[in-house]
C-alpha positions in Angstrom: 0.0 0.0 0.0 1.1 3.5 -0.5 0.6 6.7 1.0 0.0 9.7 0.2 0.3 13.3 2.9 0.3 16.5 2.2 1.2 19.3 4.2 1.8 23.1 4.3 -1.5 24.6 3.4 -3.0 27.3 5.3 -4.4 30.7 4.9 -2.5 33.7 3.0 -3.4 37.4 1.8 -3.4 37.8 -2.3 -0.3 38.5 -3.3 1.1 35.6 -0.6 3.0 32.3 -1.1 2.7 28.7 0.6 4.7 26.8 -0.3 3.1 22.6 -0.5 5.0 19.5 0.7 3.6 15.8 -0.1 5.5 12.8 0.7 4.9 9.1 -0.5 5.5 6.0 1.9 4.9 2.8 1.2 6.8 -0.8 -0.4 6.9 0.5 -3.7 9.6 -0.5 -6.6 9.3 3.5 -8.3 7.1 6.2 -8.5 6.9 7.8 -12.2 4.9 10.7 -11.7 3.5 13.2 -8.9 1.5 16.0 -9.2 -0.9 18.5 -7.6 -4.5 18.7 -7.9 -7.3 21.3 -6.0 -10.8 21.0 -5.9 -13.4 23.4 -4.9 -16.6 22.1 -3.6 -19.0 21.7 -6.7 -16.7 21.4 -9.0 -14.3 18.5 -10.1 -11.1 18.1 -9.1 -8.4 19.8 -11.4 -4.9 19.2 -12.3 -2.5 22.0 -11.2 1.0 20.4 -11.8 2.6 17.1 -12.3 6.1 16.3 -12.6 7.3 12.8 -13.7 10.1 11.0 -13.2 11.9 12.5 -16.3 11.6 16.0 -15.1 8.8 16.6 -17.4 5.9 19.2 -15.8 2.9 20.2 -16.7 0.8 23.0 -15.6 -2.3 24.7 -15.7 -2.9 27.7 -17.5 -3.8 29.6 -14.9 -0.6 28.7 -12.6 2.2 29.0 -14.7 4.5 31.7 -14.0 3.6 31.7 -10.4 3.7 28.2 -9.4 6.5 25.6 -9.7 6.5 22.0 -8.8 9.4 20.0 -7.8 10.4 17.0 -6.5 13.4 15.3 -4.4 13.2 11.5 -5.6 15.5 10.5 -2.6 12.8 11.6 -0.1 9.4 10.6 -2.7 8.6 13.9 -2.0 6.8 16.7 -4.5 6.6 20.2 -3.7 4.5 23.2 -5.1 5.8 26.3 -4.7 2.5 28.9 -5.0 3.5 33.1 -5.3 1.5 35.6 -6.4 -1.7 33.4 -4.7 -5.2 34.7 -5.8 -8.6 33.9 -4.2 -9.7 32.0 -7.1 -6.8 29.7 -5.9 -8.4 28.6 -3.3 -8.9 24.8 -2.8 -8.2 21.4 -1.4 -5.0 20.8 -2.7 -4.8 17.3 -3.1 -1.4 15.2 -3.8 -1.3 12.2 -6.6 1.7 9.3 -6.7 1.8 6.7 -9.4 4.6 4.1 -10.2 4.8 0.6 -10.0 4.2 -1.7 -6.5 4.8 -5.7 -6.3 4.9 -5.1 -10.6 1.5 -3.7 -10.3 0.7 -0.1 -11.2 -0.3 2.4 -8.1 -2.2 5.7 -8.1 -2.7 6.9 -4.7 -4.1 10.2 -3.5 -3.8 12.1 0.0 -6.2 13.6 1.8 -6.1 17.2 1.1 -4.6 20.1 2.6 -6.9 23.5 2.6 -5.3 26.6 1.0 -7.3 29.6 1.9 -6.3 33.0 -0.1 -8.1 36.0 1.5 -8.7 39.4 -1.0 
């Protein structure tokens, strides 16, 4: 089994940063990609940035320049840096891992860390 926790989220002015940190556990042979998501109640749950094992990202339109993800693959952690932070980017800022466990694929989620961005 593998796990998923985020951490770092909170509540910031506009203009603000927060900077997220996930971290994956578990008996697992490699983890290709991770990536953060949000969801806003009501709507469906968006991607905001993945990064895979390659170094490849890929962001929303409405992040780039003012978000960047990273990732230290000693510690299977993924981190989002947020600046410039807008109301609209409020969310649950959820966390995603998937790679390979026992020669079986994985895609695990966390369970959400609020980000709050007051006008």
């Amino acid at each position: 089994q593998v796990q998923v926790v985020e951490s770092g989220g909170g509540l910031v002015q506009a203009g603000g940063s927060l900077r997220l940190a996930c971290v994956a556990s578990g008996r697992f042979s490699s983890i290709n990609t991770m990536g953060w998501y949000r969801q806003v109640p009501g709507n469906q749950r968006e991607l905001v940035a993945t990064l895979n094992r390659g170094d490849t990202t890929n962001y929303q339109d409405s992040v780039k320049g003012r978000f960047t993800i990273s990732r230290d693959n000693a510690k299977n952690t993924v981190y989002l840096q947020m600046t410039s932070l807008k109301p609209e980017d409020t969310a649950v800022y959820y966390c995603n891992a998937a790679g390979i466990v026992l020669g079986r694929s994985f895609n695990s989620w966390g369970q959400g860390t609020q980000v709050t961005v007051s006008s």
